[in-house]
N, C-alpha and C positions, 0 to 999 in steps of 0.2 A: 401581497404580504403573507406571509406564515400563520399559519393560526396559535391562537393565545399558547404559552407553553403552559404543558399538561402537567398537572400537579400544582400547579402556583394559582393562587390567586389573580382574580381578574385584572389585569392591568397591572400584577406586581413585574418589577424589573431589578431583578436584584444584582445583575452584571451591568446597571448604567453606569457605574461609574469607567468599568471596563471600556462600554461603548464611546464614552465622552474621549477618554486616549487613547481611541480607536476611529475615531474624528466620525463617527455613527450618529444618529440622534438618540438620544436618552429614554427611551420608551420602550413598554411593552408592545408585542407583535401583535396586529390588530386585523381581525378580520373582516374582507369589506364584500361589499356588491363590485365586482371588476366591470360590469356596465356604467354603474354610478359611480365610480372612481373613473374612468378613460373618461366620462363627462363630466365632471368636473375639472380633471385634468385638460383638457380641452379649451375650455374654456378660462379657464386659468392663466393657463400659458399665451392666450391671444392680447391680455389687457399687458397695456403698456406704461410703464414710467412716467410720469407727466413732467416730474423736477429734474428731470437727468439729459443731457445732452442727448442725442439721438432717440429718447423716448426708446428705449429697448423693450423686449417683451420679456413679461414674467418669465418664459423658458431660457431666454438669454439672462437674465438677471437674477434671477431667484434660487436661493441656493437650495440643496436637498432636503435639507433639514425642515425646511415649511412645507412642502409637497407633503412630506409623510405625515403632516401634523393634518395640514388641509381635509386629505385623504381620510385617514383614521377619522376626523371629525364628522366629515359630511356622507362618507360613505359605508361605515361601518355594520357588519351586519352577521348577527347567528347565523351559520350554518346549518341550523336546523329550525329554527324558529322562524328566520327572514326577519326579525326582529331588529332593530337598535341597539347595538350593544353602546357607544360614547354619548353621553348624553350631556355631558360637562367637559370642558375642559381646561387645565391650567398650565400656562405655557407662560414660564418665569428665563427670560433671557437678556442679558445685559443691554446698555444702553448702545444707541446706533447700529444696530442688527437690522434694518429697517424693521423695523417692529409698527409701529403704526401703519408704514406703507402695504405690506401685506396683508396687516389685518385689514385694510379696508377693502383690498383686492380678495379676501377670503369673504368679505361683507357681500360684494356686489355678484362671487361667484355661488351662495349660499341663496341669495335672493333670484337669481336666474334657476337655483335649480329647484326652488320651493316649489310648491303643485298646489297649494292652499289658496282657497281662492281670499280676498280682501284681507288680508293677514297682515299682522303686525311684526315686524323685526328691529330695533333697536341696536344701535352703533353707540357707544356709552363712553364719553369721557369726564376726566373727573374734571376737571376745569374749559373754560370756553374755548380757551386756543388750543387744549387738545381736540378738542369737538371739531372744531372749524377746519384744524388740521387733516382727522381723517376724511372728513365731508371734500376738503379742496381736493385729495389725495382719490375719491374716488367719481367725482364728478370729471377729474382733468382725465382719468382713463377713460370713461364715455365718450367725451369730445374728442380724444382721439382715434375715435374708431365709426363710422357713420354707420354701419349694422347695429353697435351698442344703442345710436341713438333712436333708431326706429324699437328697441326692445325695453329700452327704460326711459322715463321721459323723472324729469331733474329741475326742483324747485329749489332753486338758491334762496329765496326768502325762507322757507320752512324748513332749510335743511332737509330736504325729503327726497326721496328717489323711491321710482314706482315703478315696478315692472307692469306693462301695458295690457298682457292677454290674462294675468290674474289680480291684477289690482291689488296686489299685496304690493304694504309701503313698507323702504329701510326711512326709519328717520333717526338722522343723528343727535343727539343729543348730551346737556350737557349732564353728570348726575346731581340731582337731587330728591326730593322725598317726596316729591309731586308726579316724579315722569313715568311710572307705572300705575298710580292708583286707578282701579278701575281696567287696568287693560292686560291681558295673556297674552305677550310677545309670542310666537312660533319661535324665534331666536333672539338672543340676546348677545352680545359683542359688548365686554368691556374691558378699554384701555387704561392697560395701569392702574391693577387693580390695589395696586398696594396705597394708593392717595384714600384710597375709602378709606385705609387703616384709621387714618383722623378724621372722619366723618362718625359722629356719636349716634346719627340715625341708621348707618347702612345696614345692618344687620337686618333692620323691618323692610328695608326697599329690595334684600335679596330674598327677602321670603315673600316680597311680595313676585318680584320677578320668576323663582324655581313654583312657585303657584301655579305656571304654566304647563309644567313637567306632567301634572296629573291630570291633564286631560287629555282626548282622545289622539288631539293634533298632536302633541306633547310639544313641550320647550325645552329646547337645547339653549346650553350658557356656555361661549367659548371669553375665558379670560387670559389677559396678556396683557403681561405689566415684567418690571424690571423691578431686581430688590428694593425695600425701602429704603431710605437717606437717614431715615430713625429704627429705632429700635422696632422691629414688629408686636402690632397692638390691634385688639378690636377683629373688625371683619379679614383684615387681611393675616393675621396674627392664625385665624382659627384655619382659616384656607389651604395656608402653606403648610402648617401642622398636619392636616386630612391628607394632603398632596401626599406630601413625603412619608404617611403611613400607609396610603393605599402603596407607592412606588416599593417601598420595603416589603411589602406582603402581610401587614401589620392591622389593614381595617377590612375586612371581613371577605368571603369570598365573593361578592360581587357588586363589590362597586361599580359607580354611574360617571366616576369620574375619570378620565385620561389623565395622569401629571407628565411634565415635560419640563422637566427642572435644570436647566445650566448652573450648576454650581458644585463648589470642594465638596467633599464629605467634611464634616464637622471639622473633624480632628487637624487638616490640613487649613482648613478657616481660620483655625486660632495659631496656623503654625505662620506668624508673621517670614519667616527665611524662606519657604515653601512659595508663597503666592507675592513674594517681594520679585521673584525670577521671574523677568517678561519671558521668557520661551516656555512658562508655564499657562501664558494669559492666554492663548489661541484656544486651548481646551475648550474653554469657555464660552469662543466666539466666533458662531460658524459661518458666520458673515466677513468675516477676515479675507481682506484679497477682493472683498466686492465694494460693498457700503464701508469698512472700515478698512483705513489705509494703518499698516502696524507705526510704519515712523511718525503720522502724525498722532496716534496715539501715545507712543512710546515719548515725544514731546510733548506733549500736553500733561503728563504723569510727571515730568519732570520738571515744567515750566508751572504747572497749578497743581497738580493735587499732591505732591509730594513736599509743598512748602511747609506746612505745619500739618501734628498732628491731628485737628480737625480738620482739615481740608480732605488731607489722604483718605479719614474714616469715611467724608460722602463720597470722594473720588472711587474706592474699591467696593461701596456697595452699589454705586451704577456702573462702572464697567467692568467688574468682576462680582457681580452678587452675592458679595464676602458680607454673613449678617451683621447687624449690628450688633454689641453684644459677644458675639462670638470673634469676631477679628479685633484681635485688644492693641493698645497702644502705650506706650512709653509712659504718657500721664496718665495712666490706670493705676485705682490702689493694688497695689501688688497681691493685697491677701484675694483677689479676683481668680487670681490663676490654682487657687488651691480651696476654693469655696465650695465647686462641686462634688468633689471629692470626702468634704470633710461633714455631706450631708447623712444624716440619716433616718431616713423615711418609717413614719409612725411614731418617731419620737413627740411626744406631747407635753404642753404645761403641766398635767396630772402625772403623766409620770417622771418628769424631772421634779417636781414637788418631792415622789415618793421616795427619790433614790438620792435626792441630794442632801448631801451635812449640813449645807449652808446655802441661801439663796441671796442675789443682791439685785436691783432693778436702777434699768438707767431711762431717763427718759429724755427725751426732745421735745420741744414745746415749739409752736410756729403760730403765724398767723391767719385770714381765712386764703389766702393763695397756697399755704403751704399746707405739709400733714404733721400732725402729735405723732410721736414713735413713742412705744415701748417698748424694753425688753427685760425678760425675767434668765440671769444667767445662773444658773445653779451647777456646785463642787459636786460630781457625783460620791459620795461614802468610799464607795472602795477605792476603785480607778484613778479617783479625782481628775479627769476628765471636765473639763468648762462643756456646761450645756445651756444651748441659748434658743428660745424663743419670744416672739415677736411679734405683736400686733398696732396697728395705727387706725388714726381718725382724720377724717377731715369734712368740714365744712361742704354743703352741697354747690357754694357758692364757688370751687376752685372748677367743677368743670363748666365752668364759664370764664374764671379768671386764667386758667391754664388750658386750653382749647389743646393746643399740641399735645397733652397728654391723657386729655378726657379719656382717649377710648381705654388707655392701659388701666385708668383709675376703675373706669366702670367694668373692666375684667376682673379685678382686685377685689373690686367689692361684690360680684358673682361670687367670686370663691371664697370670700365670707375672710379675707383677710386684709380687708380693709374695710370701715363703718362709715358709711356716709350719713352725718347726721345735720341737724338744722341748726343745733346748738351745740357747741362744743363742751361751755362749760357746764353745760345741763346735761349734756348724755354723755361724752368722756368723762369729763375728770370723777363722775362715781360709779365709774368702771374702773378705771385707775385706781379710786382707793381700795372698793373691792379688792382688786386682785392682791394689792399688798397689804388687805387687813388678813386674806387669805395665809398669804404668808409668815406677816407678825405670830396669826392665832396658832399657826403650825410648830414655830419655834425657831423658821429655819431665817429669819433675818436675825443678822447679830445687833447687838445692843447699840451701836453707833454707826452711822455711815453706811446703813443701808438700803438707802435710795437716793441717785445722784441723779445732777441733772443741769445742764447748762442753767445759769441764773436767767438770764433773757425771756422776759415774756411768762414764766410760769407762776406768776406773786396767786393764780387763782387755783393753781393746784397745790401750791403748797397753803393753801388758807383751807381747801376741800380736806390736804390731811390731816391738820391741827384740827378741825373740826372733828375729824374720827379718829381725836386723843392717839397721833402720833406726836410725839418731841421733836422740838427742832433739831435735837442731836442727831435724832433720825437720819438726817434730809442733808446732802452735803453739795454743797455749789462745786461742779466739774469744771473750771474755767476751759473755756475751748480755744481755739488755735495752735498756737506751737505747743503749748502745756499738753493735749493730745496725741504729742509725736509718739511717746512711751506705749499709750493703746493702739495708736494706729500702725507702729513697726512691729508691737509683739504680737498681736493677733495673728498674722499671717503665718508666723514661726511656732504658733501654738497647731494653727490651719493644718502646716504641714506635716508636722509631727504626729497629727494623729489626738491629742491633747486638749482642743476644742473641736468641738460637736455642734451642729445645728438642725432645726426640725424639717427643713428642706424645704421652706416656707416661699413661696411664688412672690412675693412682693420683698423680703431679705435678696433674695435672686438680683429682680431688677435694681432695688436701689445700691448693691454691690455690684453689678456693674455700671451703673450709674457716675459711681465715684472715681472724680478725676484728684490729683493730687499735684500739690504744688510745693516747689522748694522755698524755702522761707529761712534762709541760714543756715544752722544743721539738720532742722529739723525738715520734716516732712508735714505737711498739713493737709487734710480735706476737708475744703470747707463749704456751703451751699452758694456761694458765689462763682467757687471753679467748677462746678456741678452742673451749671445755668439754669435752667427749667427742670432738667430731671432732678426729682426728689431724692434723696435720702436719708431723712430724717429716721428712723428706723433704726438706719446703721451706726448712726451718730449717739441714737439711744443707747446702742451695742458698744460703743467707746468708751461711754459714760461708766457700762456697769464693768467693761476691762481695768479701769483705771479703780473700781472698786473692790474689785477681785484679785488684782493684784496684788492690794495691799494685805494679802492672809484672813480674811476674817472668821471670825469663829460665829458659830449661830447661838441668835441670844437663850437656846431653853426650850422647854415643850417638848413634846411627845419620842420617842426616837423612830430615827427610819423604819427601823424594824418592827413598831407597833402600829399606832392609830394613826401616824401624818396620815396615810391614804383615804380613811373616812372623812376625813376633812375635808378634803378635795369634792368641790363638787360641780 
């Protein structure tokens, strides 16, 4: 291979997309040892198929695209240093690529070429029948080759494989938060890596695992997984973020990480017309013509995953790694497509306080499975521009009652825009009042109706405001459902015109794309049952203070913009 291009960052590749419609592998040019590359290569190409009729050899079978990935991982090396340049790597490619079958075949050629003596390397999947899977996947190439078996000897009870003249074990295994403590893999192999996304410990088992990076032997991480089926969250959320900002040229000049990303750029993700054309899906899929036959794909798209639109949303983020989130669908609230657009960053509660005429607040109230939403949307004075910000709460007991979404919560609440508390109405609702005494004392709530809020469930916030000498006049019940179509169609139409504004808030984000919508007569509804598990209560908040802001209000008195609101603010 070529060495790194000059000028760029290490491992940056900013023609991959060029290379993917140019049927190339997706990667920067990596510099290796050409002795330890022909020997890996080598041996590579001798192990054979075990599920495949004629048992073929990796050279007869295996497309180009993993050689170079193999290669680049196990061989890679300064040309001036003799050093390790890959020390990570992340290899995202759709489903039936043989993707497990190689990685297990990169497993047993990574462990042949270790020189460590009694050393540990780890085969990692996230559930047992993927474990089991690559473990059958690389013990059945051993038994078919009787040189393999004088050089690795193969304990089916312990899942284990040992190379013989250095007694360094692969053992496979399944993930959990036990299978590292205490031990520095030399390597680590994990399958599908994007299952960790909902695993709420992974984070500590891969720091426990890159632990091994900083010693002498050092630890290489090669991971290989296909998009998620949900939204990206958690460990695999931050992974593919790092990926695709090393791949751009975007995280620093010398990353430790390889990406190797099969996927659209953004912009063609969300272009449903674009990735709807099968003669666009082979990009994607460089296993096409070997492991994957196009007609029974092309069938199977037709017969299952294009029957509804949730079926289609898992179908193309496994064999087209179209994300979630970013490939939208027909039940999507419309204001989605004009959300990102209508952000803008640094906007704050203190300074829509400072600039707006008038301020109104909507809330959502839920139970301990769900979250409390806020939202403060303020008339900017001049522009009069809606500006909306947004914060929520919830119970500690929801990442236990909503396991699917724990890990996205516990990002949320890293970023300090979502509060995990023990008590809702003890630590929420006199934040809640707070914020809208803040408001009252400022001048910018008008005299009636400004603070709405679905009736369901909140009898303990609206007793928390009467206690902090708000009027019931104050407080207006939003009836929700069809009564909502009026905020839920104008939003969007405010979205695109420029006309409302948002603080660019990470948790607004997901629970707008969250929101599915349903027809209900003329109207349009989104409601937490068409939503399923994902939240957005938030958004719903954000309805509440439309349907109040709608109605013109004027702010009840106090200070004007242009003097003291701002010292208030605190």
């Amino acid at each position: 291979m070529a060495s790194v291009t000059e000028g760029l960052p290490r491992f940056a590749c900013p023609d991959w997309w060029a290379k993917l419609k140019a049927g190339e592998t997706p990667m920067a040019d990596v510099p290796v040892n050409a002795t330890k590359a022909a020997k890996a290569l080598a041996f590579f190409y001798r192990l054979r198929l075990p599920d495949v009729a004629g048992n073929p050899t990796m050279r007869e079978a295996c497309g180009e695209w993993f050689t170079d990935i193999l290669v680049a991982f196990l061989a890679s090396e300064d040309p001036e240093t003799r050093d390790r340049l890959v020390w990570e790597c992340l290899c995202m490619v759709p489903k039936k690529n043989s993707k497990s079958t190689y990685t297990a075949a990169l497993a047993l050629t990574a462990l042949y070429l270790c020189d460590v003596p009694n050393g540990q390397m780890l085969l990692i999947g996230p559930s047992q029948n993927i474990s089991n899977r690559c473990f059958d996947q690389a013990q059945g190439m051993i038994r078919l080759d009787k040189d393999l078996k004088l050089i690795f000897k193969v304990q089916d009870h312990i899942k284990t494989i040992t190379r013989r003249s250095t007694g360094t074990k692969l053992e496979v295994k399944t993930f959990d938060t036990s299978i590292v403590t205490g031990e520095i893999p030399v390597m680590t192999i994990i399958d599908e890596l994007h299952e960790l996304g909902k695993k709420s410990a992974a984070i500590q088992v891969m720091q426990q695992i890159r632990g091994g990076g900083i010693t002498m032997n050092g630890g290489q991480v090669m991971m290989i997984t296909t998009q998620s089926d949900k939204r990206p969250a958690g460990i695999w959320k931050s992974e593919l973020q790092k990926a695709r900002a090393i791949r751009d040229g975007k995280a620093g000049a010398n990353p430790i990480m390889l990406p190797v990303l099969y996927e659209y750029p953004e912009k063609l993700q969300k272009m449903e017309s674009y990735w709807r054309k099968r003669e666009n899906w082979g990009l994607l899929l460089p296993n096409l013509g070997r492991s994957i036959s196009r007609q029974r794909l092309e069938d199977d798209y037709t017969n299952n995953g294009s029957i509804s639109p949730e079926t289609e949303q898992v179908w193309v983020s496994q064999h087209l790694n179209i994300e979630i989130g970013l490939g939208l669908h027909d039940d999507r609230w419309v204001g989605a497509d004009y959300w990102p657009k209508a952000a803008k960053p640094g906007l704050t509660l203190d300074e829509i306080m400072k600039t707006s005429e008038v301020c109104v607040v909507g809330i959502d109230g839920g139970g301990l499975d769900d979250l409390l939403g806020l939202c403060v949307m303020g008339r900017h004075a001049e522009t009069k521009v809606w500006q909306v910000w947004a914060k929520a709460w919830a119970d500690r007991d929801v990442l236990q009652l909503r396991k699917s979404i724990a890990p996205e919560l516990e990002d949320l609440a890293a970023a300090e825009e979502l509060q995990l508390v023990d008590n809702i109405e003890g630590e929420a609702n006199p934040e809640i009042v707070d914020i809208c005494s803040r408001l009252k004392v400022s001048g910018l709530l008008p005299d009636e109706d400004g603070i709405g809020m679905d009736p369901e469930g909140v009898s303990s916030i609206i007793d928390a405001l009467t206690e902090a000498r708000f009027r019931i006049e104050d407080i207006r019940p939003i009836t929700q459902g069809y009564k909502l179509n009026a905020a839920i169609k104008s939003a969007p139409v405010k979205l695109k015109n420029g006309s409302m504004t948002h603080c660019s808030q990470r948790i607004m984000d997901w629970c707008v794309g969250n929101a599915k919508v349903e027809a209900r007569g003329n109207a349009v509804i989104v409601t937490k049952a068409q939503s399923g598990s994902a939240k957005i209560d938030p958004l719903m908040a954000m309805f509440n203070a439309v349907m109040l802001m709608s109605w013109n209000p004027v702010a009840g008195g106090g200070p004007s913009v242009y003097e003291s609101r701002g010292a208030l603010v605190i």
